[in-house]
Every structure is written in C-alpha cells, then in structure tokens.
ZATIKE-221486 format. One record per residue (C-alpha): residue number from 1; residue in one letter; z, y, x. Coordinates in steps of 0.25 Angstrom, whole numbers, always signed. Last residue first. Layout:
BEGIN
<site><n>NUM</n><res>A</res><pz>Z</pz><py>Y</py><px>X</px></site>
...
END
This chain:
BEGIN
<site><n>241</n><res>X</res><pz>+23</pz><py>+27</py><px>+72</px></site>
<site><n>240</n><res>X</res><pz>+31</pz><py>+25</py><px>+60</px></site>
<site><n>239</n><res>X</res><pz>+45</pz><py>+20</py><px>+62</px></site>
<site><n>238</n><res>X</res><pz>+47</pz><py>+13</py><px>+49</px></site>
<site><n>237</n><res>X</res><pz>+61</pz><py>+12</py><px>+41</px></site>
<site><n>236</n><res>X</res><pz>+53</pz><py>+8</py><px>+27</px></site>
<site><n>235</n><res>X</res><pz>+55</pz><py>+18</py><px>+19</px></site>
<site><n>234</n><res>X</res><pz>+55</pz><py>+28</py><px>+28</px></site>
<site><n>233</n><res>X</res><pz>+41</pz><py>+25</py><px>+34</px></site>
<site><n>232</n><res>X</res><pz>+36</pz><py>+22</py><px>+19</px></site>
<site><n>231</n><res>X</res><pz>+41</pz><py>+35</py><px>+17</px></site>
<site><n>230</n><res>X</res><pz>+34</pz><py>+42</py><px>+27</px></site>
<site><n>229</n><res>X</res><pz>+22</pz><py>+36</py><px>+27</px></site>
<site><n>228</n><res>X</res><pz>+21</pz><py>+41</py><px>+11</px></site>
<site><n>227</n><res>X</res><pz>+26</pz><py>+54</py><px>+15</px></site>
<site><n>226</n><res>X</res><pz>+13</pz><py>+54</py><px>+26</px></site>
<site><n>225</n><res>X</res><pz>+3</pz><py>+48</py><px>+18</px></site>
<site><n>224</n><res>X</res><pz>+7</pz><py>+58</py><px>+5</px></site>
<site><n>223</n><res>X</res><pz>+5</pz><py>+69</py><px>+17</px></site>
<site><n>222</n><res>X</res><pz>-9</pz><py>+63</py><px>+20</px></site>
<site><n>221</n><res>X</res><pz>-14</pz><py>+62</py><px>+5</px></site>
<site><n>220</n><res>X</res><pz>-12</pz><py>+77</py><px>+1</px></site>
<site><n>219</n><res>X</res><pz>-13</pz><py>+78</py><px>-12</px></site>
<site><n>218</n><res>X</res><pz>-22</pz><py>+82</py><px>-22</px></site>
<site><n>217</n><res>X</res><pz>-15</pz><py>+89</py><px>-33</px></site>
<site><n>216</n><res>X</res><pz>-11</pz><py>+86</py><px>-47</px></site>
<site><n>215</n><res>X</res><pz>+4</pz><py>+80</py><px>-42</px></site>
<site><n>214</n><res>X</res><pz>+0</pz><py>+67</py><px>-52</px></site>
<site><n>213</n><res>X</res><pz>-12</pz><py>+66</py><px>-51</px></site>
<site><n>212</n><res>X</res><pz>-15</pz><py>+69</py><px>-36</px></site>
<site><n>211</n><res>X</res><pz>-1</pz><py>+60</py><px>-34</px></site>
<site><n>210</n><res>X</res><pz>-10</pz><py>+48</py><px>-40</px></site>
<site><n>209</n><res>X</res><pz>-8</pz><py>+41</py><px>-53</px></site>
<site><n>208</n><res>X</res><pz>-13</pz><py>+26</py><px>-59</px></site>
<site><n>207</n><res>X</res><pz>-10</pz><py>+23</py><px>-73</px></site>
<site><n>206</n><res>X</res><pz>-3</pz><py>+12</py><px>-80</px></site>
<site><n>205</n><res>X</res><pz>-8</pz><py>+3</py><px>-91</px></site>
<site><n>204</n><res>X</res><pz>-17</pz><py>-7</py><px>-84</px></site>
<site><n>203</n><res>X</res><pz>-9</pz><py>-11</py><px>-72</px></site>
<site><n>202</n><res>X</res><pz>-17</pz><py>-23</py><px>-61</px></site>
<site><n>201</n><res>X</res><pz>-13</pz><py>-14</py><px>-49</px></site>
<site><n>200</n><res>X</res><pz>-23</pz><py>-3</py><px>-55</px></site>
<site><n>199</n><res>X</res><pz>-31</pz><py>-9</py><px>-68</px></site>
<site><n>198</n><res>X</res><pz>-45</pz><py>-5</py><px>-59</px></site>
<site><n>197</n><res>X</res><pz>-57</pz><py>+5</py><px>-62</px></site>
<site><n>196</n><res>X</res><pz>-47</pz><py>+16</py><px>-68</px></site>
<site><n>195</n><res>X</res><pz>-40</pz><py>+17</py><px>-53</px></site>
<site><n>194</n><res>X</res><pz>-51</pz><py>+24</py><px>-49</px></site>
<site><n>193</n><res>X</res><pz>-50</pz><py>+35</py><px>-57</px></site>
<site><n>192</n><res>X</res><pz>-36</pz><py>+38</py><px>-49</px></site>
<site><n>191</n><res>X</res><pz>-46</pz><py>+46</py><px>-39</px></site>
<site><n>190</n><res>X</res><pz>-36</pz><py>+46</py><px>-27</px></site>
<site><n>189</n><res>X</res><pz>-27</pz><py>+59</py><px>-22</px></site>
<site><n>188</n><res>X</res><pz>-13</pz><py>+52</py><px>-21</px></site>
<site><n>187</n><res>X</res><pz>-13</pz><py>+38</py><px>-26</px></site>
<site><n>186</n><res>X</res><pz>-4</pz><py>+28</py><px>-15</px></site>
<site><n>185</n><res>X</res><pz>-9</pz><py>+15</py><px>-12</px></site>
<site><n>184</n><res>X</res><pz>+0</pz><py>+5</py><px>-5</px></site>
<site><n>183</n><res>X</res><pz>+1</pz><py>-7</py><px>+3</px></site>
<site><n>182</n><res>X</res><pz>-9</pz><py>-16</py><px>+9</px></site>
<site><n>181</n><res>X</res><pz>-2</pz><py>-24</py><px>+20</px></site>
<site><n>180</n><res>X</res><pz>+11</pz><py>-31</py><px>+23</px></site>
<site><n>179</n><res>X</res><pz>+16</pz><py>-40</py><px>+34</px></site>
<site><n>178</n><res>X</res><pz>+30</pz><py>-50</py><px>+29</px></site>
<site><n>177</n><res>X</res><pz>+22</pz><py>-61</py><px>+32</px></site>
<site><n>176</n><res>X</res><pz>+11</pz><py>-58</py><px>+24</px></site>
<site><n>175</n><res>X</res><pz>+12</pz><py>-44</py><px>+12</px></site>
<site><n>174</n><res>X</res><pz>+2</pz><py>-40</py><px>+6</px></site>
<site><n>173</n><res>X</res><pz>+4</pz><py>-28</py><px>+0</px></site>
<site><n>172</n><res>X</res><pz>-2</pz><py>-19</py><px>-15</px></site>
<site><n>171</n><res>X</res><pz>+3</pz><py>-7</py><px>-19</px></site>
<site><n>170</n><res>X</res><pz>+0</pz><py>+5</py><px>-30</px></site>
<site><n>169</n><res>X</res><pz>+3</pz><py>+20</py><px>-29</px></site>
<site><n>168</n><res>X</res><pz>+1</pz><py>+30</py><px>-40</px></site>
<site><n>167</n><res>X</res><pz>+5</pz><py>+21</py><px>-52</px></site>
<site><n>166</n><res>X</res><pz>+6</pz><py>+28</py><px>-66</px></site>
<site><n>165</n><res>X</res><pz>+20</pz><py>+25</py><px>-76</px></site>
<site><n>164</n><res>X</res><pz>+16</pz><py>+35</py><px>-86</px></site>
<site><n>163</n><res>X</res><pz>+23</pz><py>+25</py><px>-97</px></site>
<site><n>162</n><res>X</res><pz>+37</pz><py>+27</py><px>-91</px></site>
<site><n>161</n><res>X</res><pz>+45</pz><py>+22</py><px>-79</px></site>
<site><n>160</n><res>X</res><pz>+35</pz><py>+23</py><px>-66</px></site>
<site><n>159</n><res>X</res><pz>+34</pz><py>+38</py><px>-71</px></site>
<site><n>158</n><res>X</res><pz>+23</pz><py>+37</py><px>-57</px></site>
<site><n>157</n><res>X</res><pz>+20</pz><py>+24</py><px>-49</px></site>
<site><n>156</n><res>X</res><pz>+21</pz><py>+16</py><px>-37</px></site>
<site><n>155</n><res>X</res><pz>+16</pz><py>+2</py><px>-34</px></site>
<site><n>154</n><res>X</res><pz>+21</pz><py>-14</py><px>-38</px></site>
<site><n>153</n><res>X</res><pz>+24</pz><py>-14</py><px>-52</px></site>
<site><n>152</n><res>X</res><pz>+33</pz><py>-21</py><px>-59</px></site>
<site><n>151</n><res>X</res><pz>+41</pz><py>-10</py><px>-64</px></site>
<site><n>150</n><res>X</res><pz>+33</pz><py>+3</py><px>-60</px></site>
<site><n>149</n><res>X</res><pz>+38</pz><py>+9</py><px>-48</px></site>
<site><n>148</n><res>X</res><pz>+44</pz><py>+26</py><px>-44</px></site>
<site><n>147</n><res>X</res><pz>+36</pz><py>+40</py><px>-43</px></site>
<site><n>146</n><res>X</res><pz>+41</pz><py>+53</py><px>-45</px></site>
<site><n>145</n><res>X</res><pz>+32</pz><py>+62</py><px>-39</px></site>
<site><n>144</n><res>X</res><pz>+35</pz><py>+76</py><px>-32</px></site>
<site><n>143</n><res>X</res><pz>+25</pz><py>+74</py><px>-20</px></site>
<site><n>142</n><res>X</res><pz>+38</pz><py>+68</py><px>-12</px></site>
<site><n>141</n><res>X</res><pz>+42</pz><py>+58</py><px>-23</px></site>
<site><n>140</n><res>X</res><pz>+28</pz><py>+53</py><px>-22</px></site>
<site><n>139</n><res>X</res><pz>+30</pz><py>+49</py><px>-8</px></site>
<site><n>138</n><res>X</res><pz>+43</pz><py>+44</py><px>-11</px></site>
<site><n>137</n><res>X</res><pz>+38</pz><py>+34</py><px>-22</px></site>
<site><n>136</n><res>X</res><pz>+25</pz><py>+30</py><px>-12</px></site>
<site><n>135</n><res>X</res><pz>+36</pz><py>+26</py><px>-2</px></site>
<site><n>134</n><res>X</res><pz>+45</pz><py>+19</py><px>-12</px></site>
<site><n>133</n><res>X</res><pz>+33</pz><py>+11</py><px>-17</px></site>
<site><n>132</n><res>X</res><pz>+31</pz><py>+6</py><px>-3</px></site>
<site><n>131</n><res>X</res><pz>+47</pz><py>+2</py><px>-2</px></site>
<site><n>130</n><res>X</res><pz>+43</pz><py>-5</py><px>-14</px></site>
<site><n>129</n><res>X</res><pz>+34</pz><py>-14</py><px>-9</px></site>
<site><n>128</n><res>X</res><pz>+40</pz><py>-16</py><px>+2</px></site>
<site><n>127</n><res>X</res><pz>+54</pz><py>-20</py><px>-5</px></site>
<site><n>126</n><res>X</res><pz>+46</pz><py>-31</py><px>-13</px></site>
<site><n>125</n><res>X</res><pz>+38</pz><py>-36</py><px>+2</px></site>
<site><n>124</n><res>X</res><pz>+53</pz><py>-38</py><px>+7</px></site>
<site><n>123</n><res>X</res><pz>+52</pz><py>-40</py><px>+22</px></site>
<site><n>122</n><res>X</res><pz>+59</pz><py>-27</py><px>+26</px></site>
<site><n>121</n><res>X</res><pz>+55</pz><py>-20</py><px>+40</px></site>
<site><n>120</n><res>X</res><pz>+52</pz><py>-25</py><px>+50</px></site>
<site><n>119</n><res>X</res><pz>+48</pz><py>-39</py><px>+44</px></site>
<site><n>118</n><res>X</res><pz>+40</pz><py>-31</py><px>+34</px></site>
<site><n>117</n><res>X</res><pz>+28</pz><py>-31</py><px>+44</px></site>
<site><n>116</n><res>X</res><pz>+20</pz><py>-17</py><px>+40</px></site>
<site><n>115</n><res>X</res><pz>+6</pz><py>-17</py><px>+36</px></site>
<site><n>114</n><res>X</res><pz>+10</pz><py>-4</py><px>+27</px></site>
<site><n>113</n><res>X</res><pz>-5</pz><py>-1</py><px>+20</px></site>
<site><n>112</n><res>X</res><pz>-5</pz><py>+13</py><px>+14</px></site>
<site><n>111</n><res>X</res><pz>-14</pz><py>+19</py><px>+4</px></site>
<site><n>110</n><res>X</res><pz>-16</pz><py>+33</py><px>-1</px></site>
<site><n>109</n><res>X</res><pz>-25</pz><py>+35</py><px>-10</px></site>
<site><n>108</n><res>X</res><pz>-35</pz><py>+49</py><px>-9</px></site>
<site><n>107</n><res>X</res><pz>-46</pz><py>+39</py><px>-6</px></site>
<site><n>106</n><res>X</res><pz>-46</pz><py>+27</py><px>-15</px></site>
<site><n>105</n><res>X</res><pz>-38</pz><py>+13</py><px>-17</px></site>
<site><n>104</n><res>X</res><pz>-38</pz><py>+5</py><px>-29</px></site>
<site><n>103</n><res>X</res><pz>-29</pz><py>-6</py><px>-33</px></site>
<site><n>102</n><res>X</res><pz>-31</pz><py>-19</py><px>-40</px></site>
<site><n>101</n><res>X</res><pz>-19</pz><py>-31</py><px>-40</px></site>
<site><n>100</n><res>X</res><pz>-8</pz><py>-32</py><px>-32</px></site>
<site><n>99</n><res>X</res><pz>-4</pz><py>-40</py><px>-19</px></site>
<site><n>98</n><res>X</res><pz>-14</pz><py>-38</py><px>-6</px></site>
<site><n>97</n><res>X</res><pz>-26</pz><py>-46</py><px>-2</px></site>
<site><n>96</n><res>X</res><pz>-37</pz><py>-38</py><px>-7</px></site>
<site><n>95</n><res>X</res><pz>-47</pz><py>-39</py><px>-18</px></site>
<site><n>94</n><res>X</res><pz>-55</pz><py>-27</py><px>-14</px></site>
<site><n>93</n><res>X</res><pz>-64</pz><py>-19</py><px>-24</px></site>
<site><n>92</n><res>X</res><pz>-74</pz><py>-7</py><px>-19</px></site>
<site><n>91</n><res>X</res><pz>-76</pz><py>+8</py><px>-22</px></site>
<site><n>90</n><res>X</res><pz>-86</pz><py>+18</py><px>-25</px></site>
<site><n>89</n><res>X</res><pz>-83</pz><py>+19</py><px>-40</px></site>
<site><n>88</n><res>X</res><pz>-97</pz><py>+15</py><px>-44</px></site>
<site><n>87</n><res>X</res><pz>-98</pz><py>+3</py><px>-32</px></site>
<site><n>86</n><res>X</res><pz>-84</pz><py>+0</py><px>-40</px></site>
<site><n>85</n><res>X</res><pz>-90</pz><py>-1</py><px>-53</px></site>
<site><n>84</n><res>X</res><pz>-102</pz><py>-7</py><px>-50</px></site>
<site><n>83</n><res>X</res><pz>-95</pz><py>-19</py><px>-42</px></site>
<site><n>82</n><res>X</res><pz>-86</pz><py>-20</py><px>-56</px></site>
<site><n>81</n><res>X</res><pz>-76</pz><py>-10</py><px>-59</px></site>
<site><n>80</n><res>X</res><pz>-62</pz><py>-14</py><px>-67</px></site>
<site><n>79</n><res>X</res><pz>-55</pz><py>-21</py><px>-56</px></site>
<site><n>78</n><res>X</res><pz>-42</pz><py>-26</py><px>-63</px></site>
<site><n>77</n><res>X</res><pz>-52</pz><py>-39</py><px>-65</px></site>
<site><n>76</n><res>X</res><pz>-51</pz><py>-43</py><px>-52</px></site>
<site><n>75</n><res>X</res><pz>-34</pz><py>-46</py><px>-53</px></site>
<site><n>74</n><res>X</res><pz>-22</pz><py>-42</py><px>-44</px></site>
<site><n>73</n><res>X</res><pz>-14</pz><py>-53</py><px>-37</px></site>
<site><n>72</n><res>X</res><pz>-22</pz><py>-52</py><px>-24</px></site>
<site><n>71</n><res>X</res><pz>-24</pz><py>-37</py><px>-23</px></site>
<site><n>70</n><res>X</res><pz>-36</pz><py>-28</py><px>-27</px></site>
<site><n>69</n><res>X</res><pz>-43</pz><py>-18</py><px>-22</px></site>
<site><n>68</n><res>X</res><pz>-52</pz><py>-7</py><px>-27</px></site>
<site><n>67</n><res>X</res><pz>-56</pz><py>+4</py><px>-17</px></site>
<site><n>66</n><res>X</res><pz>-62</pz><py>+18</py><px>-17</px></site>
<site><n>65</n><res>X</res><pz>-61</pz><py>+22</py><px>-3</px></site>
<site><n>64</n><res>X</res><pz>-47</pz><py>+19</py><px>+5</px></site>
<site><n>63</n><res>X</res><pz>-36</pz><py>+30</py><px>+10</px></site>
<site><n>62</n><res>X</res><pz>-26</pz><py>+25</py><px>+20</px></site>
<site><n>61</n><res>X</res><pz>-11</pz><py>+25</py><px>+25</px></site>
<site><n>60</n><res>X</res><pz>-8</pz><py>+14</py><px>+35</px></site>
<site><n>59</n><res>X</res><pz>+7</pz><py>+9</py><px>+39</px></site>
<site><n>58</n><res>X</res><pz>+8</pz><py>-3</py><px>+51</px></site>
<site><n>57</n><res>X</res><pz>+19</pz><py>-10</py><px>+55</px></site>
<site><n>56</n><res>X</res><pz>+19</pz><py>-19</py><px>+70</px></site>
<site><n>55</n><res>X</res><pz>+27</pz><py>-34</py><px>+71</px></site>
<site><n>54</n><res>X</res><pz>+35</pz><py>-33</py><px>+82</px></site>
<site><n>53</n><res>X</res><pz>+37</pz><py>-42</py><px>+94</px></site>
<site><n>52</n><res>X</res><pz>+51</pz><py>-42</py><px>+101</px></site>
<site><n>51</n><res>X</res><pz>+52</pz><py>-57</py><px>+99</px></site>
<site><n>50</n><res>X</res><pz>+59</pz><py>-68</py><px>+92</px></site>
<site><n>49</n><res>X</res><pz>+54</pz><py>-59</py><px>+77</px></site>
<site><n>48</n><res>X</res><pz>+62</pz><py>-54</py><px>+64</px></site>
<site><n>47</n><res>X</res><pz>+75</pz><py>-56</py><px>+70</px></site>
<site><n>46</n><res>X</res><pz>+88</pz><py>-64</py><px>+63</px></site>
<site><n>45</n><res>X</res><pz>+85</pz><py>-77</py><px>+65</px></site>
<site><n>44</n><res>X</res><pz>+76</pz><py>-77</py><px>+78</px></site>
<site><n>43</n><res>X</res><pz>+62</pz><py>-79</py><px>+74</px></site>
<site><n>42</n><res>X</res><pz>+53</pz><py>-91</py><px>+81</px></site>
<site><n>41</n><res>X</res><pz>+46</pz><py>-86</py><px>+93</px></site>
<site><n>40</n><res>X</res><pz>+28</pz><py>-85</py><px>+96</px></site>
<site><n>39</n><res>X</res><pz>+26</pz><py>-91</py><px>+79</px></site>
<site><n>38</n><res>X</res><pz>+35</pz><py>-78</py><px>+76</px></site>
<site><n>37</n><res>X</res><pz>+28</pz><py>-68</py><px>+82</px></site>
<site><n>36</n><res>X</res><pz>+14</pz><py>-74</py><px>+82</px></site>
<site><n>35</n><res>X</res><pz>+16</pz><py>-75</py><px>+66</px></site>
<site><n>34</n><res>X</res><pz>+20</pz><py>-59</py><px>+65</px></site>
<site><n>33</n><res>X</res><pz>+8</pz><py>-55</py><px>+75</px></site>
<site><n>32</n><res>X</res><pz>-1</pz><py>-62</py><px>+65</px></site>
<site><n>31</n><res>X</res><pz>+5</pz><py>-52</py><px>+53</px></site>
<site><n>30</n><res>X</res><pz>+4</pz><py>-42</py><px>+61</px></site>
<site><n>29</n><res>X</res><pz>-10</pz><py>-42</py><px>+64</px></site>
<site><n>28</n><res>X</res><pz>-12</pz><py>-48</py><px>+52</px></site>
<site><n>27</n><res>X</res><pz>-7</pz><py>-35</py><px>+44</px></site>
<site><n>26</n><res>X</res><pz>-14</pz><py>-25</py><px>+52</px></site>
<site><n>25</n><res>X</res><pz>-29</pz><py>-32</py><px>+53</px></site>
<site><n>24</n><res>X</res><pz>-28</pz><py>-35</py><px>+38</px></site>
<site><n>23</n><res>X</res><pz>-24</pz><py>-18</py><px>+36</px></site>
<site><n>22</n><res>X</res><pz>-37</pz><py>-15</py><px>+45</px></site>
<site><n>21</n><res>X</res><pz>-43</pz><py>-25</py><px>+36</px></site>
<site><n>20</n><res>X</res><pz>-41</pz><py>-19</py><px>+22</px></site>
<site><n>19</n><res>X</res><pz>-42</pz><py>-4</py><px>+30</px></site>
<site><n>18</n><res>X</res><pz>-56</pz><py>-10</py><px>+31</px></site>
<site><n>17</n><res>X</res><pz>-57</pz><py>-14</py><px>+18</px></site>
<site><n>16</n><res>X</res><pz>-51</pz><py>-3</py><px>+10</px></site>
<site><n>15</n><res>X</res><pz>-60</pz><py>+7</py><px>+18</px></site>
<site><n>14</n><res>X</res><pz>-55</pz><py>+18</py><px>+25</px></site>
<site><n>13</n><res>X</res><pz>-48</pz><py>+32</py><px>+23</px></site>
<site><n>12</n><res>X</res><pz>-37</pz><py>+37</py><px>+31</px></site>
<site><n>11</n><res>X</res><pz>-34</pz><py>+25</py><px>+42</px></site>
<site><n>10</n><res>X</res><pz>-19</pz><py>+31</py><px>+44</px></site>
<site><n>9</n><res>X</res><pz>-9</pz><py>+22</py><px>+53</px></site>
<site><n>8</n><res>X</res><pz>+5</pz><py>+20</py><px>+53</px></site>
<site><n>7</n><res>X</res><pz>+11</pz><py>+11</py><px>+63</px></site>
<site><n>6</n><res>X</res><pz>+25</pz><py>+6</py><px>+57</px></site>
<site><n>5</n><res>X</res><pz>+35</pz><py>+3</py><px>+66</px></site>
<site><n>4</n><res>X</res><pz>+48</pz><py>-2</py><px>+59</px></site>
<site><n>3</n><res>X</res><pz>+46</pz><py>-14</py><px>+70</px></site>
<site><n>2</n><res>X</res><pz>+58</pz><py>-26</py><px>+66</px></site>
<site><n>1</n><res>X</res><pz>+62</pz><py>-35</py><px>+78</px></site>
END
C-alpha cells in the first residue's frame, strides 16, 4: 500500500547538528518500521507490504548557521580554513554521512531534507535526484531564471551550457532501504563569501550564484519555500498534509 502523504514541517533556523539528529530520528524511524513490516509477513508478489501498515513521509525546510559539512566521498583538504579559520568565520566542519563532497550552509539558504520512503513513490535514487533538480529549475523559472544541470554533475546551476556555468543549488542523499535524508540547498539571500573558504562540491573552476545576485534584490525566503513545496509536491504526486 503506497502513502503519497508527505508531512511538511518548517524548523526555521537551527543548528546543523541538531537538525542532523532530528533528520537521524526521522529516517530510522521509518527505516526500522520498514524491517518490522516485512520480518512480521513476507510480501505478497505484486504489493509493497502483507499488511495495511504504511511507511510515513516527511519534507523539511530549514535555514542553518555558518556550517561546512562534508559527504563521504568528498575530500578534507577541499576545506580551506583550519580551526582558526573557522572560529574567524563563525562556523563549524561536519563530515556527514551523506554522498558528495564539501558544501556550506548559512542563513538566507534554503535547505530542504525529503525523509521520504521511495517505496511510495518511485525507487530510482537517479530519477530522485533529478526530480529534486527539476523542482529547484521551476522554482527559478518562476523568478524569471533560466536554470538547467551541468553534465556530470549532481545540483542546479545557471548558463549550464557555456563558460558562465554558476551553481546556485547543490545536493547531497543518503539513501538506505529505499528511505532517503539530507537533500538540497538552495542560495537565495546567503553571503556567497563563504563559499571562497571551500572547492564547493569538489569543482574548482566554476562559480557559485544565489537568486539575491542574480535578480539584484533580496528576496523573499518564505515564498521561494512555498513554490519550491509546491513543485516538489507536483512533481512527485504528494498529498501534502
């Protein structure tokens, strides 16, 4: 029985770690409730589970303090501060258990963690990924922006197909048992200065953009919540409670 559920919840601006282990708490919930299903009943071919019992979905938008973290195929030295360095720039490091390499996250970035089981919906982790993109790509398209993917490269970015290519949203998931976490970050009104102290996602010869830069006006972080929720929604056949 497939859940298109999704519970969207909004934990404004909080701490990487915490919202680390509120995402942790999420995704083994879920994930365990997975293996009770299937070790209570074996499957019957053709249904996702022997029982009624559903698996729950969750969508969170956030903003995070000055944050570096970085995934598990991503490499130390891409981190360009020492302790100093980052006790200077008011941020901390994380190495995380996500795919990519080094990221930051700031306030005026939008992030969004989909803890969703892709049973009930599609379990292609590829298609997922680019399903995500193509929420960020609308969500552009709405402010005006043209934005599209980089060959061989995971994220979002703007003249994708020339020598300006500049990344304005970058992703990194886990994904276990076809349960994801981690997700997206999208640059709206963040200071890009940040981005100078890391080789972002492991590319030295590309820039990083936001939609303040690029549209030349702060915008507002809640609305481009809202059409990205609504997209993803869209995108993914969700019933949003």
């Amino acid at each position: 029985m497939k859940n298109k559920k999704v519970i969207v919840q909004d934990w404004g601006l909080i701490d990487y770690k915490e919202a680390w282990a509120k995402q942790e708490k999420l995704f083994s919930g879920t994930t365990n409730l997975k293996i009770e299903i299937r070790n209570r009943q074996p499957a019957i071919a053709g249904e996702q589970y022997a029982d009624d019992t559903i698996t729950p979905n969750y969508l969170i938008f956030c903003e995070h303090p000055h944050v570096y973290t970085l995934g598990n195929s991503g490499k130390p030295e891409h981190l360009l501060l020492d302790e100093k360095g980052l006790q200077e720039n008011d941020a901390v490091y994380y190495h995380i258990n996500r795919g990519g390499d080094i990221t930051y996250h700031g306030p005026g970035q939008l992030v969004s963690y989909p803890i969703l089981d892709l049973d009930n919906f599609f379990t292609d982790i590829h298609l997922y990924l680019r399903t995500l993109e193509e929420a960020v790509i609308l969500t552009l398209a709405d402010y005006g922006l043209k934005a599209g993917r980089y060959p061989g490269y995971t994220g979002v970015w703007l003249d994708a197909d020339n020598e300006r290519a500049r990344k304005i949203s970058a992703m990194g998931v886990r994904c276990s048992r076809w349960v994801t976490m981690h997700g997206l970050a999208f640059n709206v009104n963040n200071d890009l200065g940040y981005f100078k102290n890391i080789i972002p996602c492991g590319i030295d010869d590309k820039a990083v953009t936001s939609m303040k830069q690029e549209l030349g006006r702060t915008i507002d972080i809640k609305q481009v919540q809202n059409l990205l929720q609504q997209h993803i929604a869209e995108l993914f056949g969700m019933e949003i409670l």
